[in-house]
N, CA, C and O atoms as CSV, one atom per row, in Angstrom:
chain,resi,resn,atom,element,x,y,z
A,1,UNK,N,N,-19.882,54.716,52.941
A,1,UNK,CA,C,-21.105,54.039,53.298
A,1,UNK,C,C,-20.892,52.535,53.335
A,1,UNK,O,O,-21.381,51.784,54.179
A,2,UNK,N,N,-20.206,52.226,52.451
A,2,UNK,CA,C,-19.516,50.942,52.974
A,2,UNK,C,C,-18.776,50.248,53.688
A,2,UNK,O,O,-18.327,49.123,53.467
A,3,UNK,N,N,-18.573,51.246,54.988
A,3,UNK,CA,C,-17.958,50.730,55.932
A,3,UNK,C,C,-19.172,50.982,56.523
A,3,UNK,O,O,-19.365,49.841,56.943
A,4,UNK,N,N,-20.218,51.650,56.909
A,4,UNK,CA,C,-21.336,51.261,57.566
A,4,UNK,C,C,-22.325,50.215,57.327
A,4,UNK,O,O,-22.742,49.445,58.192
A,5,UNK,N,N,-22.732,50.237,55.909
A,5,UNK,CA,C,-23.248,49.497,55.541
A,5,UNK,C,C,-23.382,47.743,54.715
A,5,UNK,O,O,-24.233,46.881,54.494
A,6,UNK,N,N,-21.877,48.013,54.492
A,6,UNK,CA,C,-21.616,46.682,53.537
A,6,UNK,C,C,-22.181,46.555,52.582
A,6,UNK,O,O,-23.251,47.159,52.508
A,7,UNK,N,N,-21.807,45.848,51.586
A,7,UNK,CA,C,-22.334,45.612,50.598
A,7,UNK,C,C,-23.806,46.314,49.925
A,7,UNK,O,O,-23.927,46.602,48.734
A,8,UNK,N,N,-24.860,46.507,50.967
A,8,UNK,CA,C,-25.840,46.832,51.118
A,8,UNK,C,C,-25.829,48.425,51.329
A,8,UNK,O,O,-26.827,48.899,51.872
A,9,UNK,N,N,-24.818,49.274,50.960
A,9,UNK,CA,C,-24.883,50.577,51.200
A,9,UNK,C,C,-25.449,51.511,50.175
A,9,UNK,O,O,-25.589,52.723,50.340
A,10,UNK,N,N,-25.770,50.809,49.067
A,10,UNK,CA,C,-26.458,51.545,47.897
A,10,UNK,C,C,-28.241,51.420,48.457
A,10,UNK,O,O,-28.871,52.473,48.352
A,11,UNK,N,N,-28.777,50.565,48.851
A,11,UNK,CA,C,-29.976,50.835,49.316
A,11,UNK,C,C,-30.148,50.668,50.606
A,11,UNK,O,O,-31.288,50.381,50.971
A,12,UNK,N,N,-29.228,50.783,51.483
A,12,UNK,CA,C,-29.764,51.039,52.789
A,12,UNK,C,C,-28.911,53.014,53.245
A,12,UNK,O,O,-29.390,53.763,54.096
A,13,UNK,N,N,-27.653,53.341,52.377
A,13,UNK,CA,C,-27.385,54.288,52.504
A,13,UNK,C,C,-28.389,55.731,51.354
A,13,UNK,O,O,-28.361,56.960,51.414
A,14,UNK,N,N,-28.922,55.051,50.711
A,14,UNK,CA,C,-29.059,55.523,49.529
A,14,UNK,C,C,-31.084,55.811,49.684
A,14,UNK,O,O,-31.756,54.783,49.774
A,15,UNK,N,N,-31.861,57.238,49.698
A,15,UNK,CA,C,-33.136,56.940,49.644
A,15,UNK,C,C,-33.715,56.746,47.921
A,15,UNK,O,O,-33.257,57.329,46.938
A,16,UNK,N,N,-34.980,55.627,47.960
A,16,UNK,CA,C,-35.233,54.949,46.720
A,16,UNK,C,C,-35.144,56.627,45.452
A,16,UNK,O,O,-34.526,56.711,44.391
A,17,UNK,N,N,-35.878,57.538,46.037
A,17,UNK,CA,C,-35.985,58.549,45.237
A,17,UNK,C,C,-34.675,59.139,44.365
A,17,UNK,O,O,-34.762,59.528,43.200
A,18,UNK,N,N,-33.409,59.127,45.186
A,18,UNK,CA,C,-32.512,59.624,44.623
A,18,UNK,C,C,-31.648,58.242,44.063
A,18,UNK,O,O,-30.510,58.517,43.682
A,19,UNK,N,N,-31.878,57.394,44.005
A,19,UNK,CA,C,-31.458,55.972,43.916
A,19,UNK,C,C,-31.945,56.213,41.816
A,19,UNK,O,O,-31.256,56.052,40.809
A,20,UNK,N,N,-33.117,56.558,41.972
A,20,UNK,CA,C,-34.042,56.237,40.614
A,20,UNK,C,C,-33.437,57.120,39.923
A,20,UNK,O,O,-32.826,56.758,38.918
A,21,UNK,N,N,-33.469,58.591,40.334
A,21,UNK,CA,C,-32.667,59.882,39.626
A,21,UNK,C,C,-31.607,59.281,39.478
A,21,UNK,O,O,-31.760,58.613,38.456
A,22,UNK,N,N,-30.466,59.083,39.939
A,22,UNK,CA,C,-28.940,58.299,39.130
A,22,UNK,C,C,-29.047,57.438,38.366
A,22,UNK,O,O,-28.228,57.154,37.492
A,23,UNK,N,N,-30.219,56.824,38.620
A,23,UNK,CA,C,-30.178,55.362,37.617
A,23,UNK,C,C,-30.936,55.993,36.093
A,23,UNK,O,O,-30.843,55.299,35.081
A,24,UNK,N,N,-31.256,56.577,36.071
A,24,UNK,CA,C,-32.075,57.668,35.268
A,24,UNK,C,C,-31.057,58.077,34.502
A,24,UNK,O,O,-31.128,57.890,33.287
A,25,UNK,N,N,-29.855,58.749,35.112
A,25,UNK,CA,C,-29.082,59.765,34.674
A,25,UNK,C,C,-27.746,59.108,33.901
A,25,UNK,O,O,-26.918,59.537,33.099
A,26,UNK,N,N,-28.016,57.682,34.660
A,26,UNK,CA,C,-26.741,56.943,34.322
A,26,UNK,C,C,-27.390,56.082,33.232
A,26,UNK,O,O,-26.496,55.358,32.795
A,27,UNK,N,N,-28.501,55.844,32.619
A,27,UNK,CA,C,-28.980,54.955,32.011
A,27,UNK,C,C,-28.904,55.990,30.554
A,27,UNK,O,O,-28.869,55.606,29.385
A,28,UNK,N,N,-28.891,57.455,31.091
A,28,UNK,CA,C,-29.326,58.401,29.915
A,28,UNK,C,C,-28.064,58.768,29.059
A,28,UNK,O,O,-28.074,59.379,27.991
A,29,UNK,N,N,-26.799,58.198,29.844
A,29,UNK,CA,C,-26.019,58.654,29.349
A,29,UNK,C,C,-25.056,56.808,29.048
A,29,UNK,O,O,-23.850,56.591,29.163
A,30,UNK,N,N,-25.711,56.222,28.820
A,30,UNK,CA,C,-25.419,54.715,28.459
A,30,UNK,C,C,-24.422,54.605,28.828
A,30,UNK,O,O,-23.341,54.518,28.245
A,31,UNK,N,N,-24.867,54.597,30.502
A,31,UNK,CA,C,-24.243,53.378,31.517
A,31,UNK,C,C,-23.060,54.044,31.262
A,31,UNK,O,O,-22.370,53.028,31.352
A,32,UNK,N,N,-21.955,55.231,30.929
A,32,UNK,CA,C,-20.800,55.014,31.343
A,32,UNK,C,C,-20.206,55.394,32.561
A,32,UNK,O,O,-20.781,56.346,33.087
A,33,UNK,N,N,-19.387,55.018,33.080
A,33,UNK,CA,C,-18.660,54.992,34.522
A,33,UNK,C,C,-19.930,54.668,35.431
A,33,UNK,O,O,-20.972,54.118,35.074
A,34,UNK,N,N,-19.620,55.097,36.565
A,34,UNK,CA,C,-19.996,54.566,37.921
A,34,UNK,C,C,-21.670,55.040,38.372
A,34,UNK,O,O,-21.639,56.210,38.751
A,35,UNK,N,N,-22.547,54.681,38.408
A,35,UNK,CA,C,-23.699,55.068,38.538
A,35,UNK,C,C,-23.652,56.155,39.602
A,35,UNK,O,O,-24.488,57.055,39.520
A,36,UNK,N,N,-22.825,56.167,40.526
A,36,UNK,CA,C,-22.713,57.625,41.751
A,36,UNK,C,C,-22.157,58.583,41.321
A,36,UNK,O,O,-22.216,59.693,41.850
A,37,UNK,N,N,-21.436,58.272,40.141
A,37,UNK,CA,C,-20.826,59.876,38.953
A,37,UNK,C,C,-22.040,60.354,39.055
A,37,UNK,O,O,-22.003,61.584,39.063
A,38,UNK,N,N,-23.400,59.811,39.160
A,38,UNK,CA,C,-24.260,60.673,37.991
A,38,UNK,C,C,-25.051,61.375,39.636
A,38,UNK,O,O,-26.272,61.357,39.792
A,39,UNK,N,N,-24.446,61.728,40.304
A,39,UNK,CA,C,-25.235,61.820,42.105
A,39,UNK,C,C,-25.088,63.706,41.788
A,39,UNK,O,O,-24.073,64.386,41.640
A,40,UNK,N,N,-26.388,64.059,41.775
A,40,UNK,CA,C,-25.975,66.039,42.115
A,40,UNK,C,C,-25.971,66.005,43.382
A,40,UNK,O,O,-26.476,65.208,44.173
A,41,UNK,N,N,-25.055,67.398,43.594
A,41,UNK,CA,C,-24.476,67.637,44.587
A,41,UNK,C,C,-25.429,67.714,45.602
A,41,UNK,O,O,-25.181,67.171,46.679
A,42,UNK,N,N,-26.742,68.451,45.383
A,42,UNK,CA,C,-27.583,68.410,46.364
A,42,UNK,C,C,-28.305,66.902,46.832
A,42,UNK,O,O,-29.123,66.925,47.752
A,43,UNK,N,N,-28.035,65.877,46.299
A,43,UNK,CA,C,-28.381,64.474,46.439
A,43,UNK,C,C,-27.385,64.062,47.957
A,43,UNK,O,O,-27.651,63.437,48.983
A,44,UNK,N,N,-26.042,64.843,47.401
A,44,UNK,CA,C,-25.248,64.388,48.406
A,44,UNK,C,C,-25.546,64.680,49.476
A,44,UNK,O,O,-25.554,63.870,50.403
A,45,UNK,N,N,-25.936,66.203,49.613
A,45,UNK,CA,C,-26.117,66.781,50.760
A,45,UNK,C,C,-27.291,65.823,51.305
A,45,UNK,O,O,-27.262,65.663,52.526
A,46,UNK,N,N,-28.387,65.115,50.564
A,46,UNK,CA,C,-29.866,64.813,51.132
A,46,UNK,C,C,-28.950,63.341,51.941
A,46,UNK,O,O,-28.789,63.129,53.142
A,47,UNK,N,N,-28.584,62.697,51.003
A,47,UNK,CA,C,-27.550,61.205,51.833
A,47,UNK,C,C,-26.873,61.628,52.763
A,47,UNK,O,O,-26.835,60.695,53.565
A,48,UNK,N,N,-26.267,62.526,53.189
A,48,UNK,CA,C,-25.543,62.916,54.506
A,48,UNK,C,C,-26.340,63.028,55.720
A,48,UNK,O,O,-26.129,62.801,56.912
A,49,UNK,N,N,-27.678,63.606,54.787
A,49,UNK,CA,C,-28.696,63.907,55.928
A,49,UNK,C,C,-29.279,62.755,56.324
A,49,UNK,O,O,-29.118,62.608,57.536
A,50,UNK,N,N,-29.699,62.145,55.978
A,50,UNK,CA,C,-29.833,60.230,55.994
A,50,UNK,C,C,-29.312,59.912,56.785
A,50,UNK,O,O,-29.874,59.713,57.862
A,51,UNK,N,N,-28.220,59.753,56.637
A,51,UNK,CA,C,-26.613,58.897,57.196
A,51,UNK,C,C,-26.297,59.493,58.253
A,51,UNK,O,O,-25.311,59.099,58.876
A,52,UNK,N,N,-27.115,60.675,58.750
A,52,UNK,CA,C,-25.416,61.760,59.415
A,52,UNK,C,C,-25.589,61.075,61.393
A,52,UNK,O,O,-24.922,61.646,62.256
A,53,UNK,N,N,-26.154,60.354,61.629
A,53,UNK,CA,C,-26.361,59.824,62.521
A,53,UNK,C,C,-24.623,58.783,62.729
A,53,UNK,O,O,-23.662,58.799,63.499
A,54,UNK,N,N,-24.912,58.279,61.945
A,54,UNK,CA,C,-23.610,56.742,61.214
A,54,UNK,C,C,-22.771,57.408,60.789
A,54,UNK,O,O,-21.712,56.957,61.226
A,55,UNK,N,N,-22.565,58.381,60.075
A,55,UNK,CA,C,-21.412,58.983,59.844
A,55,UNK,C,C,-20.825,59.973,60.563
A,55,UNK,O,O,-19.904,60.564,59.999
A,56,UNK,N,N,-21.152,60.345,61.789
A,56,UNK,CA,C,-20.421,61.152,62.720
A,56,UNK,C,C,-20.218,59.898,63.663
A,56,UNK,O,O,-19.575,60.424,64.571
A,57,UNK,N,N,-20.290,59.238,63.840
A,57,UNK,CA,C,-19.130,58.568,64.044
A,57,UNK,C,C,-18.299,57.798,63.739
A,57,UNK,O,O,-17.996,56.779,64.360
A,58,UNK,N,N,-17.651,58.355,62.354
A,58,UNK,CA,C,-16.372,57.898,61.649
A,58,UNK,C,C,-15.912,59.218,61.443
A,58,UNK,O,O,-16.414,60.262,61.026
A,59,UNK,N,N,-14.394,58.726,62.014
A,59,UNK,CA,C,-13.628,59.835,61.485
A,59,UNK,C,C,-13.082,59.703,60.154
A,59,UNK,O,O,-12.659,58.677,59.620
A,60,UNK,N,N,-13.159,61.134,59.583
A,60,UNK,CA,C,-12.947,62.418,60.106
A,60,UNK,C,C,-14.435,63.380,60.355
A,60,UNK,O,O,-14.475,64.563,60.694
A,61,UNK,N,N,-15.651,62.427,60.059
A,61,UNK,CA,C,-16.772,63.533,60.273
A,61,UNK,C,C,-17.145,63.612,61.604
A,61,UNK,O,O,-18.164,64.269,61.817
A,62,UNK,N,N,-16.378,62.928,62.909
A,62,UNK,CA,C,-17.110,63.265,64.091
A,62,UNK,C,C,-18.168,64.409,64.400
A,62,UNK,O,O,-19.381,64.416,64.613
A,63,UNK,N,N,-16.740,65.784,64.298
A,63,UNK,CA,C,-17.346,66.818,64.338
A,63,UNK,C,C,-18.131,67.469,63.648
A,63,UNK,O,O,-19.120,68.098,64.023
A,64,UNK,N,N,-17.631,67.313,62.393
A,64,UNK,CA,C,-18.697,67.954,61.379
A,64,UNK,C,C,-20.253,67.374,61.460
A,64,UNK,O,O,-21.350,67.913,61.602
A,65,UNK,N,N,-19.764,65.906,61.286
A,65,UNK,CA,C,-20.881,64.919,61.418
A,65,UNK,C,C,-22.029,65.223,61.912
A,65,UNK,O,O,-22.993,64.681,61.371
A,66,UNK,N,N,-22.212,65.869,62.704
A,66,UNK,CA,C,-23.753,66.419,63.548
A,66,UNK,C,C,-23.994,67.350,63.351
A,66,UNK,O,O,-24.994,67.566,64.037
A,67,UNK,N,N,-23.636,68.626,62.547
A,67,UNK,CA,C,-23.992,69.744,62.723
A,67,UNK,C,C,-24.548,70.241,61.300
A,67,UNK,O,O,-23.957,71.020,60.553
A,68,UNK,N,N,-26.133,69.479,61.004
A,68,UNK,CA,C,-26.705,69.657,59.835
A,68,UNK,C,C,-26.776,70.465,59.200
A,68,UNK,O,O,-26.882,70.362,57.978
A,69,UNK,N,N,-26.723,72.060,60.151
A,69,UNK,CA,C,-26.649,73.329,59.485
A,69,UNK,C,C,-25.708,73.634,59.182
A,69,UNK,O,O,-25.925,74.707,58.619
A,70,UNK,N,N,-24.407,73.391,59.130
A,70,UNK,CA,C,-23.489,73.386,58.751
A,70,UNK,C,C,-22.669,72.817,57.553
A,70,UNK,O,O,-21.729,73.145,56.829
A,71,UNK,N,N,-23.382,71.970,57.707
A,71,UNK,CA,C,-23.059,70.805,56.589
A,71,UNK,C,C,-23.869,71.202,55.445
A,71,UNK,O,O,-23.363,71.288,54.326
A,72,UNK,N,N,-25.386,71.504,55.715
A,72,UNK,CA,C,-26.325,72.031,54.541
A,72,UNK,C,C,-25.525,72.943,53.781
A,72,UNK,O,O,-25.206,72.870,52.594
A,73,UNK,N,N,-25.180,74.021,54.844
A,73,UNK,CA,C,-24.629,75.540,54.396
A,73,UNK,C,C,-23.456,75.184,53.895
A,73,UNK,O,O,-23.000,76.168,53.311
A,74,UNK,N,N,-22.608,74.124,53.811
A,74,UNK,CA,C,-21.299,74.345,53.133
A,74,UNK,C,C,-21.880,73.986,51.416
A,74,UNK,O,O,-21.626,74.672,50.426
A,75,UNK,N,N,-22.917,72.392,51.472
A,75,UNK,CA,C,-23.310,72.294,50.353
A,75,UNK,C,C,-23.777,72.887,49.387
A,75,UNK,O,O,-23.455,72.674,48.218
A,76,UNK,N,N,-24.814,73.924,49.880
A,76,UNK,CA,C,-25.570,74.810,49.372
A,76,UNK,C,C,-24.217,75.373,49.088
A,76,UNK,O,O,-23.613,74.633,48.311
A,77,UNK,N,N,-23.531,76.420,49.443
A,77,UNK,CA,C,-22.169,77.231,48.654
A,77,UNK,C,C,-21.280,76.635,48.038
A,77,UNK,O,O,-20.465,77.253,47.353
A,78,UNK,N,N,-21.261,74.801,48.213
A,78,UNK,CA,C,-20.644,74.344,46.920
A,78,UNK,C,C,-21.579,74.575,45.459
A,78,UNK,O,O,-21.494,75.255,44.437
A,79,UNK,N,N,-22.257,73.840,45.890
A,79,UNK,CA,C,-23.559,73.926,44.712
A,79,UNK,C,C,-23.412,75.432,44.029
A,79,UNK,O,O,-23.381,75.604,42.810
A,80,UNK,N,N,-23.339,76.325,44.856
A,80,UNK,CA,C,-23.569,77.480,44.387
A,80,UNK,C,C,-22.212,78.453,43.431
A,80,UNK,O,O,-22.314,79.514,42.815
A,81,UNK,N,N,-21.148,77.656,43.627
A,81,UNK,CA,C,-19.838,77.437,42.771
A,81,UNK,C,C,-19.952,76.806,41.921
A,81,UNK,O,O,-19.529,77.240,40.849
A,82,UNK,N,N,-20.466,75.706,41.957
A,82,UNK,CA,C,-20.384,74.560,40.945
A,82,UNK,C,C,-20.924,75.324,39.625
A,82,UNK,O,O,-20.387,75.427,38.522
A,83,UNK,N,N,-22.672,76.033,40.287
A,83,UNK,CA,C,-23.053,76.792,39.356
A,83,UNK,C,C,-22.608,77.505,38.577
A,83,UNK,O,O,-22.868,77.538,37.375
A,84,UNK,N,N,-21.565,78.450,39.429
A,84,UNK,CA,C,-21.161,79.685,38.693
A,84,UNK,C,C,-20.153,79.359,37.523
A,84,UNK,O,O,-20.050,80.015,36.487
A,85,UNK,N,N,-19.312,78.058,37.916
A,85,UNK,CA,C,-18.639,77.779,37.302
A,85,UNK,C,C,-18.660,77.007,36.019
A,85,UNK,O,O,-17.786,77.005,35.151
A,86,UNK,N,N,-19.853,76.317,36.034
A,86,UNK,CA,C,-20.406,75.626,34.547
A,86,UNK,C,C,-21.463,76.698,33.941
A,86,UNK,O,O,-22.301,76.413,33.086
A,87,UNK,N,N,-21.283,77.985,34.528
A,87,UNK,CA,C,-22.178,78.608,32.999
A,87,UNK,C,C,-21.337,80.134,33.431
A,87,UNK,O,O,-21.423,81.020,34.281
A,88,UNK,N,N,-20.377,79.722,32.074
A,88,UNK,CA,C,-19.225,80.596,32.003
A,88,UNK,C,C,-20.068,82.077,31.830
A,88,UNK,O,O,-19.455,83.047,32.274
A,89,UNK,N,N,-21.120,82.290,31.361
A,89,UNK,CA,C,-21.493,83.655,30.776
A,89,UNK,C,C,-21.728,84.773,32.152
A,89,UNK,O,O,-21.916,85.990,32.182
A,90,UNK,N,N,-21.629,83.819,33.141
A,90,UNK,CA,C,-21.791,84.959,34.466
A,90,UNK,C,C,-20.159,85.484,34.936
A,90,UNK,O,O,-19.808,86.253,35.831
A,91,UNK,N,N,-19.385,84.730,33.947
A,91,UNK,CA,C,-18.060,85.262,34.398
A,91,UNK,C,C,-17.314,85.126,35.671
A,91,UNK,O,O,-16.408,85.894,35.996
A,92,UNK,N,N,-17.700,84.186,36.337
A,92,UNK,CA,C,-16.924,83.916,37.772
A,92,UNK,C,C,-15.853,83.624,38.160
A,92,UNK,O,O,-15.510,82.587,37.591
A,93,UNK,N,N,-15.175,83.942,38.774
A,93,UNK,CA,C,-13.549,83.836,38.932
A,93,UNK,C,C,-13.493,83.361,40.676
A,93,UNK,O,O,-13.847,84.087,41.606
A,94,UNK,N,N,-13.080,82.287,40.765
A,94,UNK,CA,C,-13.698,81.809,42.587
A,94,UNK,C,C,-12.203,83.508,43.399
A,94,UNK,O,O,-11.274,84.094,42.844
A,95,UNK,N,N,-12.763,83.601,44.739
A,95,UNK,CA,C,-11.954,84.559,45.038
A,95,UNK,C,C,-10.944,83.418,45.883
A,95,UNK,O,O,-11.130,82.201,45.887
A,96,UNK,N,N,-10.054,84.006,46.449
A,96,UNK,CA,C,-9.668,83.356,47.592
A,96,UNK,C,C,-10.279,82.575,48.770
A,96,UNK,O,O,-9.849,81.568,49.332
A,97,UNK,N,N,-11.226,83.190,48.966
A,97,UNK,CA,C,-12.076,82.592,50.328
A,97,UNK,C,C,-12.745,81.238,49.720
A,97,UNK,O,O,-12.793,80.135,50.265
A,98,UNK,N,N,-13.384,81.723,48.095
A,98,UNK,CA,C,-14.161,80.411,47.599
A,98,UNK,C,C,-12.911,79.306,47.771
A,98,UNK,O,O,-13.221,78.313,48.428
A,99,UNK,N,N,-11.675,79.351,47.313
A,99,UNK,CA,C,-10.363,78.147,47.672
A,99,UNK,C,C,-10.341,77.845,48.816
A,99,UNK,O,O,-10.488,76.668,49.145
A,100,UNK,N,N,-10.161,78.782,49.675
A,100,UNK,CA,C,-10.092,78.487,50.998
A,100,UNK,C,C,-11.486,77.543,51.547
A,100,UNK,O,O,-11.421,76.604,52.339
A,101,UNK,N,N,-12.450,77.955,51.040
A,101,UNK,CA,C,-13.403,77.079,51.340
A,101,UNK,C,C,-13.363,75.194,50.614
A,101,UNK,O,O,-13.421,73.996,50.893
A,102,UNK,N,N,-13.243,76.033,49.730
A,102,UNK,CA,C,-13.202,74.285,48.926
A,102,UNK,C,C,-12.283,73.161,49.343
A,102,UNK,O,O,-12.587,71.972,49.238
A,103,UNK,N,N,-10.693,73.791,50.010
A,103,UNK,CA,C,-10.228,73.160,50.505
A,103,UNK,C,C,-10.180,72.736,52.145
A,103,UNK,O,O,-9.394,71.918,52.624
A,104,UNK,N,N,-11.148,73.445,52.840
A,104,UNK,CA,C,-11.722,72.800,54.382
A,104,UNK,C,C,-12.520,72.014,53.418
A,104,UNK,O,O,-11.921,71.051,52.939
A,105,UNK,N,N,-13.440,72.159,53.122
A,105,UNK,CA,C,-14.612,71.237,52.311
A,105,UNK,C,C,-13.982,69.362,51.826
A,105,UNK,O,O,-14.151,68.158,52.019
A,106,UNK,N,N,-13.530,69.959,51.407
A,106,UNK,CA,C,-12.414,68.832,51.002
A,106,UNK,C,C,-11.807,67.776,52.172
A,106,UNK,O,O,-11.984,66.564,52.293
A,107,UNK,N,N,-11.073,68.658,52.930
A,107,UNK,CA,C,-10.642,68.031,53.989
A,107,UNK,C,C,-11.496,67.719,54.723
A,107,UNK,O,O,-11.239,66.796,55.496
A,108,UNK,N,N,-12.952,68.407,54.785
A,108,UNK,CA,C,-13.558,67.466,55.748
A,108,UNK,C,C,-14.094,65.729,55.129
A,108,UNK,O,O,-14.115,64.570,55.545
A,109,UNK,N,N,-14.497,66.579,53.794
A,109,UNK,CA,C,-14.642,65.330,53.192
A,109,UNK,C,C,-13.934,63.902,53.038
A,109,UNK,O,O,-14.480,62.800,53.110
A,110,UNK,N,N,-12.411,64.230,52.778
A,110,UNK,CA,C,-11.408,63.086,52.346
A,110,UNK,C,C,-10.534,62.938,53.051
A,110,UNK,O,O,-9.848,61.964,52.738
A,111,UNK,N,N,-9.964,63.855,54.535
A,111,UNK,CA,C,-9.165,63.371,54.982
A,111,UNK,C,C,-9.391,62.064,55.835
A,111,UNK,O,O,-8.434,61.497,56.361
Protein backbone atom coordinates (compact mmCIF):
# COMPACT_ATOMS: atom_id res chain seq x y z
CA UNK A 1 0.00 0.00 0.00
CA UNK A 2 2.86 2.01 0.10
CA UNK A 3 3.73 2.02 -3.14
CA UNK A 4 0.23 3.27 -3.90
CA UNK A 5 -0.22 5.32 -1.36
CA UNK A 6 2.87 6.79 0.33
CA UNK A 7 3.31 7.56 3.41
CA UNK A 8 -0.39 8.07 3.71
CA UNK A 9 -1.28 4.35 3.18
CA UNK A 10 -2.45 3.62 6.70
CA UNK A 11 -5.45 6.00 6.25
CA UNK A 12 -6.04 6.30 2.83
CA UNK A 13 -5.41 2.35 2.32
CA UNK A 14 -6.84 1.48 5.54
CA UNK A 15 -11.05 2.00 6.36
CA UNK A 16 -11.38 4.18 9.83
CA UNK A 17 -13.39 1.07 11.24
CA UNK A 18 -10.75 -1.48 10.90
CA UNK A 19 -8.03 1.19 11.54
CA UNK A 20 -9.74 1.52 15.36
CA UNK A 21 -10.02 -2.47 15.75
CA UNK A 22 -5.97 -2.75 15.40
CA UNK A 23 -5.40 0.14 17.34
CA UNK A 24 -7.64 -1.48 19.95
CA UNK A 25 -5.89 -4.73 19.65
CA UNK A 26 -2.50 -3.29 19.58
CA UNK A 27 -3.08 -0.94 22.49
CA UNK A 28 -4.54 -4.20 24.39
CA UNK A 29 -1.68 -5.94 24.10
CA UNK A 30 0.82 -2.85 25.05
CA UNK A 31 1.85 -1.66 21.87
CA UNK A 32 4.12 -4.63 21.09
CA UNK A 33 5.36 -5.00 17.48
CA UNK A 34 3.73 -3.49 14.55
CA UNK A 35 0.17 -2.24 14.85
CA UNK A 36 -0.77 -4.40 11.35
CA UNK A 37 0.38 -7.67 13.45
CA UNK A 38 -2.77 -7.06 15.19
CA UNK A 39 -4.95 -6.98 11.39
CA UNK A 40 -7.52 -10.40 11.31
CA UNK A 41 -7.43 -12.06 8.46
CA UNK A 42 -10.83 -11.11 7.47
CA UNK A 43 -9.74 -7.26 7.83
CA UNK A 44 -7.37 -8.21 5.15
CA UNK A 45 -9.68 -9.57 2.95
CA UNK A 46 -12.10 -6.15 3.64
CA UNK A 47 -8.58 -3.83 2.60
CA UNK A 48 -8.15 -5.77 -0.59
CA UNK A 49 -11.61 -5.06 -1.23
CA UNK A 50 -10.93 -1.29 -0.79
CA UNK A 51 -7.76 -1.30 -2.68
CA UNK A 52 -8.47 -3.99 -5.29
CA UNK A 53 -9.01 -1.35 -7.95
CA UNK A 54 -4.96 -0.01 -7.19
CA UNK A 55 -3.81 -3.17 -6.54
CA UNK A 56 -4.50 -5.05 -9.70
CA UNK A 57 -2.46 -3.09 -11.15
CA UNK A 58 0.71 -4.08 -9.48
CA UNK A 59 2.23 -7.01 -10.12
CA UNK A 60 1.91 -9.82 -9.11
CA UNK A 61 -1.95 -9.14 -8.38
CA UNK A 62 -2.87 -8.12 -11.97
CA UNK A 63 -4.74 -11.13 -12.36
CA UNK A 64 -5.86 -12.05 -9.23
CA UNK A 65 -6.37 -8.41 -8.55
CA UNK A 66 -9.97 -8.15 -9.98
CA UNK A 67 -11.53 -11.14 -9.32
CA UNK A 68 -13.28 -10.37 -5.85
CA UNK A 69 -14.84 -13.71 -5.74
CA UNK A 70 -11.98 -15.24 -5.82
CA UNK A 71 -10.00 -13.49 -3.69
CA UNK A 72 -13.00 -13.52 -0.96
CA UNK A 73 -13.10 -17.38 -1.45
CA UNK A 74 -9.42 -17.96 -0.99
CA UNK A 75 -9.68 -15.74 2.32
CA UNK A 76 -12.60 -17.16 3.68
CA UNK A 77 -10.61 -20.89 3.38
CA UNK A 78 -7.63 -19.27 4.85
CA UNK A 79 -9.54 -18.01 7.74
CA UNK A 80 -11.11 -21.22 7.84
CA UNK A 81 -7.53 -23.05 8.48
CA UNK A 82 -6.33 -20.56 10.55
CA UNK A 83 -9.36 -21.66 12.62
CA UNK A 84 -8.91 -25.15 12.61
CA UNK A 85 -5.58 -24.77 13.44
CA UNK A 86 -5.59 -22.56 16.67
CA UNK A 87 -8.18 -24.70 18.44
CA UNK A 88 -6.34 -27.90 18.54
CA UNK A 89 -9.46 -29.84 20.11
CA UNK A 90 -11.04 -30.26 16.55
CA UNK A 91 -7.93 -32.14 15.66
CA UNK A 92 -6.99 -30.88 12.20
CA UNK A 93 -4.25 -32.07 10.24
CA UNK A 94 -4.17 -29.60 6.86
CA UNK A 95 -4.39 -32.39 3.90
CA UNK A 96 -2.36 -31.88 0.93
CA UNK A 97 -4.64 -29.71 -1.07
CA UNK A 98 -4.91 -27.33 2.22
CA UNK A 99 -0.60 -26.95 1.33
CA UNK A 100 -1.17 -26.81 -1.97
CA UNK A 101 -3.47 -24.08 -1.39
CA UNK A 102 -1.54 -22.09 1.06
CA UNK A 103 1.24 -22.11 -1.14
CA UNK A 104 -0.65 -20.51 -4.50
CA UNK A 105 -2.03 -18.22 -1.68
CA UNK A 106 1.23 -17.25 -0.82
CA UNK A 107 2.55 -16.80 -4.11
CA UNK A 108 -0.07 -14.76 -5.04
CA UNK A 109 0.47 -12.82 -2.18
CA UNK A 110 4.46 -12.36 -2.03
CA UNK A 111 5.76 -13.14 -5.16
Amino acid sequence: MKTIYGEEWWIKGISRVIRKRIAQNYEENDCIGNKFDYTYIWDLAKIWERNISDFSKISPFMEWGTKWNTIEKDFMKLNSMRNKLMHPTRNYIPSEDDREFLEEFAQKIFS
